[in-house]
N, C-alpha and C positions, 0 to 999 in steps of 0.2 A: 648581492654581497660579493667581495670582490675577495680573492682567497688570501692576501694581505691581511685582511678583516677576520676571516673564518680562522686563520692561523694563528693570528692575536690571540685567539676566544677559544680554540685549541689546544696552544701550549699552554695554560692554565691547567691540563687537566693532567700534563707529564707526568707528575709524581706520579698518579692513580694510578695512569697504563703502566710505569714502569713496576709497580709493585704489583700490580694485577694480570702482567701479561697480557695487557690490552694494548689497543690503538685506533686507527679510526677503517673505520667501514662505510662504505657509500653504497645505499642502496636505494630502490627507485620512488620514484619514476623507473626510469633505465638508464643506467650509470653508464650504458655504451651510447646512447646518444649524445652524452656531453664528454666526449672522449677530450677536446683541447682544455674543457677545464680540469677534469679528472688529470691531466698529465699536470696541469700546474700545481695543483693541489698534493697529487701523491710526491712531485719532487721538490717540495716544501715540506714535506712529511720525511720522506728521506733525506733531506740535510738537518734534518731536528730528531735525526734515530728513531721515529716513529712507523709501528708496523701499518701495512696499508693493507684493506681489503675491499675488493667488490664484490656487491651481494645482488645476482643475477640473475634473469631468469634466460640470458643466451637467444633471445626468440629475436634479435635485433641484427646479430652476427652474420657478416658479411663477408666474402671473399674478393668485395672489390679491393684493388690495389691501391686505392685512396683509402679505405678504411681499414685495410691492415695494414698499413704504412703510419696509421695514426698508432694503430692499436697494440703493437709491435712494440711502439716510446712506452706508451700506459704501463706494458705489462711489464715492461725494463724497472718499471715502480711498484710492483704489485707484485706482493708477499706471499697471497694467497684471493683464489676464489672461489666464492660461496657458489654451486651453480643450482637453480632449482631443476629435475625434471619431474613433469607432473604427473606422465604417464609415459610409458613406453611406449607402448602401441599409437603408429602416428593416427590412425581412425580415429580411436577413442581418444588420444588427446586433441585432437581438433573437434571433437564432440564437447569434451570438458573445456577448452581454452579458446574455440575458434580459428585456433592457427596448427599448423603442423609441427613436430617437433623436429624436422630434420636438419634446420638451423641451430638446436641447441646441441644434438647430437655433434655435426661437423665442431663445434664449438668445441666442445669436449675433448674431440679429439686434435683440436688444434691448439689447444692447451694442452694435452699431454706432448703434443710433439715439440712444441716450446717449454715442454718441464716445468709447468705453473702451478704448485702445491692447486688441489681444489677437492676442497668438501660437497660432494654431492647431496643435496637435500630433497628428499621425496616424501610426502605427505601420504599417509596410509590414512585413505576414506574409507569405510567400511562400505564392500557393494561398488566402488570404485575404481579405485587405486589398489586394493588389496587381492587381487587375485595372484595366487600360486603362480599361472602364468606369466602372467607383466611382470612379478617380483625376479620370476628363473629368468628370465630376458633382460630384464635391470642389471640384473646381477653379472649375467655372461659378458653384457656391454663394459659392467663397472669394473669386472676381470679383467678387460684387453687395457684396461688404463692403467699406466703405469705414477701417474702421478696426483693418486687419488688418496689423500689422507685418512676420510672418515668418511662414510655414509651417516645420514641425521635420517 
């Protein structure tokens, strides 16, 4: 679908967002591997006043120069971002997810240093995700960020 099309099918919904403080969210797959569409989309969204957000898990986040050259545009469109971490502890999150979390961390912090509103979301699994420690560690990391809205 081509974002002419999605845009179409979109502004249909204006009224709602604007009475509900909504707008559109892109979430995955991985909204950062389709960064040249995400940019056509969210600035189709901001010529029509519509809030833009990605809903992420950061694990894609790259500090090559071709991808923050993409990602740099995106974020010039982007409102706010959702970021998931799953776990602090990069062990255990690569126990739980397979992958390290050190690419979601840099991410973090490379949105705050670019000042991009972002809701940190972390799932408390009982036995998991819930330990005292990870949370006081979550927590120290979620302090040094200055551009963090909400924790979920």
């Amino acid at each position: 679908m081509s974002v002419d099309q999605l845009m179409k099918d979109i502004k249909t919904y204006i009224p709602f967002m604007r009475s509900s403080g909504g707008g559109v969210t892109v979430s995955g797959g991985e909204p950062l591997l389709q960064l040249d569409f995400l940019l056509e989309l969210f600035k189709s969204c901001r010529k029509n006043g519509i809030h833009t957000t990605i809903d992420t898990s950061g694990g894609c986040f790259s500090t090559d120069p071709n991808f923050l050259l993409k990602l740099d545009e995106v974020l010039e469109y982007t409102d706010l971002v959702l970021l998931d971490l799953k776990h602090f502890d990069e062990k255990r999150h690569i126990k739980l997810t397979g992958k390290s979390n050190e690419q979601i961390k840099s991410f973090a912090k490379y949105l705050d240093k670019k000042n991009i509103p972002v809701w940190i979301r972390h799932v408390l699994v009982p036995g998991i995700t819930d330990s005292e420690d990870n949370l006081i560690k979550l927590g120290g990391f979620i302090n040094k960020l200055s551009n963090v809205d909400k924790v979920e």
